[in-house]
N, C-alpha and C positions, 0 to 999 in steps of 0.2 A: 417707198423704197423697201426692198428686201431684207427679211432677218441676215440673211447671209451676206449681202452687199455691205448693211451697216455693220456688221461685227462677224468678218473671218474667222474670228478664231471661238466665238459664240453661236456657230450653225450647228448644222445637225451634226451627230455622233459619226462616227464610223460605223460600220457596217460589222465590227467586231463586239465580242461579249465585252460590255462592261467589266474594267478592270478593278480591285481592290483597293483600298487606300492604300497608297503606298507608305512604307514605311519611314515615320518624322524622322527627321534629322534634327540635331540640335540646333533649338530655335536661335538666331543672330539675331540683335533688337536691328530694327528698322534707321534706329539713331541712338546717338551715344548720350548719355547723360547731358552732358555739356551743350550738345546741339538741340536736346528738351527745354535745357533750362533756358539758351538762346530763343530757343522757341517760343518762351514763357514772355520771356523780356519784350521782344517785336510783340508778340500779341498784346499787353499793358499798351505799351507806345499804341498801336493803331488805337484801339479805346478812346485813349488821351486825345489823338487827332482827330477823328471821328467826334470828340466833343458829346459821347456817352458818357451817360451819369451812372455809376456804380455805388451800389447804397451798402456801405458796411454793418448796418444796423438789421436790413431786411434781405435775406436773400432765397431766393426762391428754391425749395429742394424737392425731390421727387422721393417722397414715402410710400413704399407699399403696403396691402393690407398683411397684419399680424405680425406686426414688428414687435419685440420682444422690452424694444422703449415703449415708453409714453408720447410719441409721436402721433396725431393725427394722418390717417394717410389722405394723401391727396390722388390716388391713382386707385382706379378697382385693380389693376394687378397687384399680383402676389410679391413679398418679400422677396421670396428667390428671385421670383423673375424678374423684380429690380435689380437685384444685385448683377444677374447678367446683363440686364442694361448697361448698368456701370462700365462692366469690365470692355462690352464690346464699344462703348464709347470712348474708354478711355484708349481703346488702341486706334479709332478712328484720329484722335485729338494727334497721337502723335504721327501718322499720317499725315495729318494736317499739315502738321510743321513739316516732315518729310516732303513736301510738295510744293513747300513757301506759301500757303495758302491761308494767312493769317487770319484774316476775316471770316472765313467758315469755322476757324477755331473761337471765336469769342465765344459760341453760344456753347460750347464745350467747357469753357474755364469756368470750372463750377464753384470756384472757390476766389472769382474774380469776374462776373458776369454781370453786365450792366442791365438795366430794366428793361433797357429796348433793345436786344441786340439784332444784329441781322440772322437772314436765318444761311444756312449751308447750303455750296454750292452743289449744283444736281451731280455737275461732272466730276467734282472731288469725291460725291458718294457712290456713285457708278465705277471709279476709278478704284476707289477700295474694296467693294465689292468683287472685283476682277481679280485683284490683289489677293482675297481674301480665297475665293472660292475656284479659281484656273488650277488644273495641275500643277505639283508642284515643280519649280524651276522656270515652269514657262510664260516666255516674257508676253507682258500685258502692253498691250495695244490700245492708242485712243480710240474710244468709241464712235468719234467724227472723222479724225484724219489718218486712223488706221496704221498709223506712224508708231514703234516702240516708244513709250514711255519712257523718260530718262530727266533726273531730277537728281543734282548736286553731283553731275559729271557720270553717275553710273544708271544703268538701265531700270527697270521695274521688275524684279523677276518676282510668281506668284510664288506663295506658299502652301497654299491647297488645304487649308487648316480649316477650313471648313467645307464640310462634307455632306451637311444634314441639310434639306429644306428647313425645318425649324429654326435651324441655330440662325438661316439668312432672316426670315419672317423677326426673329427676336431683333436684328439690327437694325431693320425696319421699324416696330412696333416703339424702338429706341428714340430713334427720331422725329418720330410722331410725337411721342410723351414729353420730350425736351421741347419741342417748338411749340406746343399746345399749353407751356408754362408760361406765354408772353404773346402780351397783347399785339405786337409786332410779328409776332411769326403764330400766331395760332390761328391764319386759313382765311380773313376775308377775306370777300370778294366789292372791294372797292373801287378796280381798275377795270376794262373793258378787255384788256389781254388774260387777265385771270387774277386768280387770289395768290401765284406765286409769280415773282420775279428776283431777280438779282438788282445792284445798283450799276446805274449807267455810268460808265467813269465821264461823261461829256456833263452829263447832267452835275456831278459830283463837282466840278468844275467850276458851277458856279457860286456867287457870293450867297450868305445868309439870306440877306437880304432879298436876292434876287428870286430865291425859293420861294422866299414867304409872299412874294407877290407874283406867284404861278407861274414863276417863269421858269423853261424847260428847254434839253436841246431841241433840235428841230425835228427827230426822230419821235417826240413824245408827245407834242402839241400841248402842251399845258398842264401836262400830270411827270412832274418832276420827280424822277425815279433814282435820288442822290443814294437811299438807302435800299435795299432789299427789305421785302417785307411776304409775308407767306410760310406755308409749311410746304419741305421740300416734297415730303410725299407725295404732296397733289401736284407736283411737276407732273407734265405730259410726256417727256422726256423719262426720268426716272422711272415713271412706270410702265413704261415699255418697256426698257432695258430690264429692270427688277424681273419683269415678268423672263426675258431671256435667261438670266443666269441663273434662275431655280428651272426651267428647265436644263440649263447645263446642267445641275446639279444632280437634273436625276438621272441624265444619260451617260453621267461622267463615272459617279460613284453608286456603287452597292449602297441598297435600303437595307435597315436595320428592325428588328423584331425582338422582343425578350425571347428569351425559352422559358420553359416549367417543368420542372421534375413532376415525373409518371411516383403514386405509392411505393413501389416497388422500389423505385431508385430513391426514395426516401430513407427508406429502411435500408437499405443499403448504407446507406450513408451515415445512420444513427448506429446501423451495427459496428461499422468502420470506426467512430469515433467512442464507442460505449467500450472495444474493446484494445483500444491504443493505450489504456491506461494513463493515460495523462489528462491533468488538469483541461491544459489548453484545448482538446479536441470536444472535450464535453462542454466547454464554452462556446465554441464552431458549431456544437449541434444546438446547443440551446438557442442562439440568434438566429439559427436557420431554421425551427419550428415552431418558434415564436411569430416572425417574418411571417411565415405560413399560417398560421391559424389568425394571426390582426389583420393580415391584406398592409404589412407593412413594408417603406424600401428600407434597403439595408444600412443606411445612413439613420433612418427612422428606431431600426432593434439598438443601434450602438449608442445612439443618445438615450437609452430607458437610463434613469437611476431608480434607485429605491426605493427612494422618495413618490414615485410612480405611481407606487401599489397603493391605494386605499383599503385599509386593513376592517375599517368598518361595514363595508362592501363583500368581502371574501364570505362565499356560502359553504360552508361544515354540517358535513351529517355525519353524527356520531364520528366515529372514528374514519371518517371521508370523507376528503377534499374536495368537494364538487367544483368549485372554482373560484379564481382569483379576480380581481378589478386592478384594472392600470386605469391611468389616465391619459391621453393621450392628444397633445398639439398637433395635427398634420400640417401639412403645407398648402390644403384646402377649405382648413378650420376654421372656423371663425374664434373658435375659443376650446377651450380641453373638452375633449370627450371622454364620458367613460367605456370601457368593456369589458365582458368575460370573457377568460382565458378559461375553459373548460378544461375539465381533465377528460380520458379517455376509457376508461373500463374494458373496452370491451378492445382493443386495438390499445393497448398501454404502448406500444412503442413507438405510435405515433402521437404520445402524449404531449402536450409542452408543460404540463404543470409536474409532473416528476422530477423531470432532468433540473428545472430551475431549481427546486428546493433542494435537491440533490448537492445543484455545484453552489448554491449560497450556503449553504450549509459546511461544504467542501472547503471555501473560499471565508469562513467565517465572514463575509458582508455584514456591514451592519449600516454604510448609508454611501452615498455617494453613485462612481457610474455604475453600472452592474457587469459591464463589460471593458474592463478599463486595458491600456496597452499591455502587454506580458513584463515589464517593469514592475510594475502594480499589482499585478494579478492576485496578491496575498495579501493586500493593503488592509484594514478594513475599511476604509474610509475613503476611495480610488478618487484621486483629479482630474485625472485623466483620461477618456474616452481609447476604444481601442480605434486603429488607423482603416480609415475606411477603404483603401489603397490597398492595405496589407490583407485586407479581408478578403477583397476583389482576387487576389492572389488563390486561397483557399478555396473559394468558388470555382476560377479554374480548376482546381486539382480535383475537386467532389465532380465537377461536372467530367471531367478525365474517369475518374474513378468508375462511374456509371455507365460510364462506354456512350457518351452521350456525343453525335455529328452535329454540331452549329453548322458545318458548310453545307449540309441535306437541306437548306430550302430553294425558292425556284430561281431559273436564273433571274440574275439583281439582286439577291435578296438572300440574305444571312443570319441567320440567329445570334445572340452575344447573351452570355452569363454575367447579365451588369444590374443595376441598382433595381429594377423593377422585377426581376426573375423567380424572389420568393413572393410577392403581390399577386403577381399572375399564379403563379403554383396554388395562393391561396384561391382563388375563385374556381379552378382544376378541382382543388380538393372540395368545396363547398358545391360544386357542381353535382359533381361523383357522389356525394353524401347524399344530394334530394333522390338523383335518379334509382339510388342502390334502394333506399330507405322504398320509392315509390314500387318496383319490382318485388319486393318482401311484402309489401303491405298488400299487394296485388295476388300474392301464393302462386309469382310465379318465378320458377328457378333458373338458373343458368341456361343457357340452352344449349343444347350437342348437337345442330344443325344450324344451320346458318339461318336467318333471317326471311321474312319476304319483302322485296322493295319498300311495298309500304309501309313496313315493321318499320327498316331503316331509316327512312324517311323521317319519321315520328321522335326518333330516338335523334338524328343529326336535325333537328329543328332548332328555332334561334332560341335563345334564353327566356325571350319574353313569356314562352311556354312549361317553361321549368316547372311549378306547381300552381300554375293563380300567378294572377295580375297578383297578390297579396305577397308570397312569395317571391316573387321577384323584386319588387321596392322594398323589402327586406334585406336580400340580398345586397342589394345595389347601395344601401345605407351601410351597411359592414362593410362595403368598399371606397367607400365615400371620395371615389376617385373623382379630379375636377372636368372629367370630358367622358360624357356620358357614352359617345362612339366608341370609346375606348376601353370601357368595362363592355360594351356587347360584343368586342373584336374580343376580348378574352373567352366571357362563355360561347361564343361562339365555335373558340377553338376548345374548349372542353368538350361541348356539344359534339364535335365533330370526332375527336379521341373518343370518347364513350362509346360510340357510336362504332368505330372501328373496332373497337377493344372485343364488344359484344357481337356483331358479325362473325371475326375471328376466332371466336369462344374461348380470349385470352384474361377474360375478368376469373380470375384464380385466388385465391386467398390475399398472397401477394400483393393484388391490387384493390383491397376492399381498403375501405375507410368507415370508419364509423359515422354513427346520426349526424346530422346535420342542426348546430345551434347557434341563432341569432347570435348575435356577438354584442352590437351597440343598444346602449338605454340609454333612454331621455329623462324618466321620471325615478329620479332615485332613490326619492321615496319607498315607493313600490318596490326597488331591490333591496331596501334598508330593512323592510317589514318581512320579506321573505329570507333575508340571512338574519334574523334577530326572532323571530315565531316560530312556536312548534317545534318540529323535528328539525330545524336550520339553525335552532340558540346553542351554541358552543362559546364557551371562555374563550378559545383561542381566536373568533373571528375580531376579536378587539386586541390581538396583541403585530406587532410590526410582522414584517416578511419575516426577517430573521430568526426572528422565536419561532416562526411558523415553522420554518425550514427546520429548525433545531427540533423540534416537538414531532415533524414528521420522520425524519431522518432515525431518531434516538426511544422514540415513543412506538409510532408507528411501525418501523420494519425493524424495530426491533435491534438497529445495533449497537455495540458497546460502546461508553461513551469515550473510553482508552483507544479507539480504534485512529487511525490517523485516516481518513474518510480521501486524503489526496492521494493515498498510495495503495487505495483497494477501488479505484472508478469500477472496472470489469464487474467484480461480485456485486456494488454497491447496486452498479446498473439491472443485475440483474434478479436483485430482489426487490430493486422498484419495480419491474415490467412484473412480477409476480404479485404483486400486491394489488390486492381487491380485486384479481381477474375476473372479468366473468367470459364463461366462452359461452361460445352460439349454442342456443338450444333448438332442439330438433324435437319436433314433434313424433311421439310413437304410434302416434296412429296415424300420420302420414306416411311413415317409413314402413309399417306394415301394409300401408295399403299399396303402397308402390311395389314392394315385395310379391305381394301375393298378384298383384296383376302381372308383373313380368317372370316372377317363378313359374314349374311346373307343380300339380298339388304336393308332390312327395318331397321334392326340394323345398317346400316352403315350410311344409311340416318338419323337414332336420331343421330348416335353419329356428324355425320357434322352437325346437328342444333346446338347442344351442344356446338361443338367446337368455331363458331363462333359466340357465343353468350358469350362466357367467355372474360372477360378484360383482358388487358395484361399488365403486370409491367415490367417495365422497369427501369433500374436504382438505384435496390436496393440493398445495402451495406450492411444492417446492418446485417450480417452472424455473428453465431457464428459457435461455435465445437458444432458437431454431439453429440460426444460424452460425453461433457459435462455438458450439460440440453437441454433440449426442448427447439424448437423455444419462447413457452411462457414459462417464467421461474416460475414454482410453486409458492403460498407464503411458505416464509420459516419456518414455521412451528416446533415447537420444534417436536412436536408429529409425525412428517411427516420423518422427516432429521435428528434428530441426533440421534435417536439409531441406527442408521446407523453407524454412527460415534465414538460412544463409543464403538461399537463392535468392529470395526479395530481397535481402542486403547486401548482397553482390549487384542487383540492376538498380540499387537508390542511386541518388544521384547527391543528392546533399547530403551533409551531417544530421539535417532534421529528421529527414525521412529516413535515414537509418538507424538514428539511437530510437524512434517510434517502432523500428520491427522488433531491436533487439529487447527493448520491455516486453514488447508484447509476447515474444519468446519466452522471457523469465516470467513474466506476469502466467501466462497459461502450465507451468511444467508444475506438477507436484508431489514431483519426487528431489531431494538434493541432489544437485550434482555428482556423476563419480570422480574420480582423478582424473588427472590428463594420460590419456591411451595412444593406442596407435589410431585408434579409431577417426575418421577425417570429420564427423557429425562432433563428436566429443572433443577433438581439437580447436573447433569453431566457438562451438560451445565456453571452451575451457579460456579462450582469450576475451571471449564478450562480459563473461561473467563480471570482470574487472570493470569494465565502462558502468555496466546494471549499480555495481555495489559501490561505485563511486558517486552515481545518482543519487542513490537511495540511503547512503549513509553519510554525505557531504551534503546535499543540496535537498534533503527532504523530498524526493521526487520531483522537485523544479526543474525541467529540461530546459526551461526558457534559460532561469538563470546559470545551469550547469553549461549551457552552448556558448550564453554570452560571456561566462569566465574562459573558457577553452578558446574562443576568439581573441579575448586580451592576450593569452598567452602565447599563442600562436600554435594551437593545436588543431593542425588541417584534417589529420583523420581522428576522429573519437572512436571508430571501432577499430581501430589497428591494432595489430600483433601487440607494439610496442607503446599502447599509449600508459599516460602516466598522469595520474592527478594534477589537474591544474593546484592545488591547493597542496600537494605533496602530503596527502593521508595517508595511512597504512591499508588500506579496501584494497589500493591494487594491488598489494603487493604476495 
């Protein structure tokens, strides 16, 4: 019989574009507390009647690998991936009840499960699966008689809450792992109809006795089928259907992809945050290039504590930081690993080891998360992790900021700025670093024409090509992702960017990244001997993070220790990107030889009087950001600079995003304010200044905490005309 015959409302798609997820509604439980605990009640009683033995001493649990107990696991999956088992069983269980279907709940009562239970019915799993994965609202149909679903007087309507092939494969692989825990449901094949069956109610029917002496209904001939026994997945049924609703799944809903910030919109984004002046933004960038350089998810940067850094590991030359060691648990670990966090010389702003020492230093840290909630933010000792939710938020905005389209991929298929976005960014950048590095090494330069096929070709090749088979299991070890398809679907898409970048001859400054360095070590020895020998023996690689931060911060660039380090981010930032630059050097006798070949002789001859007649400097530091003013910095100018500024604080939308321009205002001007004029720049000016000096002389430049008092008090605009001290100081007045 037909897909389409068996299940109307599980045939083919429309002949229209796949539509979006629509937007959730507030989830309504399935059943009320009262009808769970009912539910709890009947499932004990069936146990009882059934004449199951339930062992309060031994009970059988599903441990994944890298539990953070002392647990043995009894399953190769991962901890996470148990925990999603969990969740998607436990909303099965109350389906169960939902549908009177007590007996497919026993093997579900995990905390009340007998040694032999039966195993779950195919159609109760089929049924929720429909539930689970049909558009939302639309009523679920049995799979046999095609009839609406309706159980305790009201229909079955779906909820569509799942979307993904994966999440249905996890509900699956659920079922499998639970049934495969008992000798009763883990899959022989002892019956001549198969290894799965249900219990016969005719069979059930009969006395103890009459089982034990082979007796059966007459449907069974002598194989008495009182209980169910099997794993439902080897249902021939089930897996037909299963196979149906994943492809419903994929003709119903949009496929999903990470994205990865391009260099360029990195730096963007560290400029953005280097020059908001606030704590919290140079926290947002530190997770976000850190993310970037470990190949970590974002859930992964927010759990680093301090405690992290192994300080005997950290390699120091002379007066530079070569690099830090973390250590690091993934969620494919078998146990902590360690890494370099390099710093970056030659590209300082896409460095990660500045900015950290910067905001620990900033934040006076001395142990605990490193990224704790904005409660916390000035703790030294933070409890609590910042919200992985509230980050996801940020990520929106950086990826807005960049001008970046998530709806630009092909039809079906969408990009998201979600947990895996700086991982993939990492293998982008690590990509970009071999091929840059192999082009340099080669003496050959950007090109000002376009490619030939074959060029292209060579350059969009898969990963396994990158430098060596050596190289590449390098790579793939700093990614130590658990699906090897999945690190080649990234460099593949790197591969493919590059490739385009350089046809279009859009590889510009912009987009460079510096060398390319291994990240993971195995033998630690061997980094113990290289941060402790030689030119690597420094006092400070034996002292905690915190000193370190303190000693670069105070030592190193040099600033005073009176300085209040949370209320100068901007300058702070920009005498770490100037420290220890090195800029590209150029060969002089490549440049003369390129000279004299595309000169005429007379021109070639001014421009060598030229050349050596100009001075050479040597030795100069004082670099800022490109992008944050000119080498000479304007006066600051009311008339000049801030209707600039009142425009972006005129199109915020929130109080966040507005008290962030108006620092940024006051933070860049450096001249004082004149009086309040006619002038409409100086009028703006002249009411913001109050919000600035309320910040900055109440709440020690704390936005987080100056927003959350203006919220107690019920101050909806912070830059208005008319606002007023949550704390009633004399600043604004």
């Amino acid at each position: 019989m037909s897909a389409e015959i068996l299940h109307p409302n599980l045939g083919p798609p429309p002949p229209a574009k796949p539509q979006p997820k629509p937007k959730p509604k507030k989830r309504i439980p399935l059943i009320s507390k009262a009808e769970y605990q009912e539910g709890v009640k009947r499932t004990k009683a069936l146990i009882t009647e059934l004449g199951l033995k339930v062992s309060e001493t031994h009970r059988t649990t599903i441990v994944g690998q890298n539990q953070d107990s002392h647990q043995i696991a009894t399953v190769r999956a991962k901890a996470q991936t148990v925990d999603r088992y969990a969740k998607a069983l436990k909303d099965f269980l109350e389906f169960c009840f939902f549908m009177e279907d007590y007996e497919s709940a026993i093997i579900l009562m995990r905390d009340h499960c007998p040694e032999n239970p039966p195993p779950v019915s195919d159609d109760t799993a089929i049924l929720f699966l429909r539930y689970k994965v049909q558009l939302l609202d639309e009523t679920v149909l049995h799979h046999k008689s095609h009839v609406p679903v309706v159980s305790r007087g009201k229909p079955l309507k779906a909820v569509g809450s799942w979307t993904a092939v994966s999440t249905i494969g996890i509900f699956r692989s659920a079922l499998s792992q639970i049934h495969k825990a008992y000798d009763t449901t883990r899959g022989s094949s002892r019956h001549k109809n198969g290894s799965y069956f249900l219990a016969c109610k005719e069979c059930r029917k009969l006395t103890l006795e009459q089982r034990q002496n082979n007796k059966s209904c007459g449907a069974h001939n002598g194989h008495c089928q009182a209980f169910g026994e099997g794993n439902v997945i080897e249902s021939e049924t089930f897996g037909q259907h299963f196979s149906m609703i994943e492809k419903y799944a994929q003709q119903h809903y949009m496929s999903k992809s990470s994205a990865s910030f391009l260099p360029s919109q990195l730096r963007t984004i560290r400029d953005h945050c280097a020059n908001d002046g606030s704590l919290a933004k140079l926290m947002q960038w530190c997770v976000i290039i850190l993310g970037c350089r470990l190949y970590l998810r974002i859930d992964e940067v927010l759990s680093l504590e301090t405690e992290s850094f192994v300080p005997k590991y950290f390699v120091i030359k002379g007066k530079t930081v070569i690099s830090l060691c973390v250590k690091i648990k993934g969620k494919c670990d078998g146990q902590e690993r360690h890494f370099q966090v390099y710093d970056d010389p030659k590209y300082p702003e896409l460095s990660p080891v500045r900015p950290l020492l910067l905001y620990i230093a900033a934040t006076k840290r001395t142990g605990g998360f490193l990224f704790p909630k904005s409660t916390q933010m000035f703790d030294a000792n933070p409890t609590a992790k910042y919200y992985y939710g509230s980050f996801l938020t940020h990520i929106e905005f950086f990826v807005k900021l960049v001008g970046m389209d998530l709806q630009s991929g092909m039809d079906g298929e969408h990009l998201i700025a979600g947990t895996h976005m700086l991982r993939k960014t990492a293998f982008l950048l690590a990509y970009w670093a071999i091929k840059l590095e192999q082009l340099q090494s080669d003496k050959e330069s950007i090109p000002t024409s376009i490619p030939s096929h074959e060029e292209s070709a060579i350059f969009n090749d898969a990963a396994m090509k990158i430098s060596g088979q050596s190289t590449n299991v390098t790579l793939l070890a700093d990614g130590r992702h658990g699906s090897l398809s999945v690190q080649m679907t990234y460099l593949g898409d790197a591969a493919t960017l590059f490739g385009l970048f350089r046809q279009l001859n859009r590889l510009s400054t912009n987009e460079m990244v510096g060398p390319y360095f291994p990240i993971f070590i195995k033998q630690l020895g061997n980094l113990l001997h290289i941060a402790n020998n030689g030119s690597g023996t420094c006092g400070f690689n034996k002292k905690s993070l915190p000193e370190l931060a303190s000693w670069f911060v105070f030592d190193l660039m040099q600033v005073d220790s009176e300085t209040d380090l949370a209320r100068n981010i901007p300058e702070l930032c920009r005498k770490a990107k100037a420290l220890n630059h090195v800029e590209k050097e150029v060969s002089t006798e490549i440049l003369l030889n390129k000279l004299k070949k595309h000169l005429p002789p007379e021109l070639f001859t001014q421009a060598m009087t030229r050349m050596t007649s100009l001075p050479t400097k040597s030795g100069d530091t004082t670099m800022t950001d490109s992008d944050v003013t000119t080498n000479t910095i304007p006066p600051a100018t009311l008339q000049s600079s801030l209707p600039n500024y009142q425009e972006l604080c005129r199109k915020a939308k929130t109080n966040e995003a507005k008290l962030s321009i108006v620092i940024q205002a006051f933070t860049r001007m450096t001249k004082p304010p004149p009086k309040k004029t006619h002038l409409k720049a100086n009028r703006w000016y002249y009411h913001q200044i109050r919000t600035y000096r309320c910040v900055q002389g109440c709440f020690n430049g704390n936005t987080c905490e100056f927003l959350q008092k203006c919220k107690e008090k019920g101050i909806q605009n912070v830059t208005g005309r008319i606002f007023k001290c949550p704390n009633k100081c004399v600043h604004t007045k």
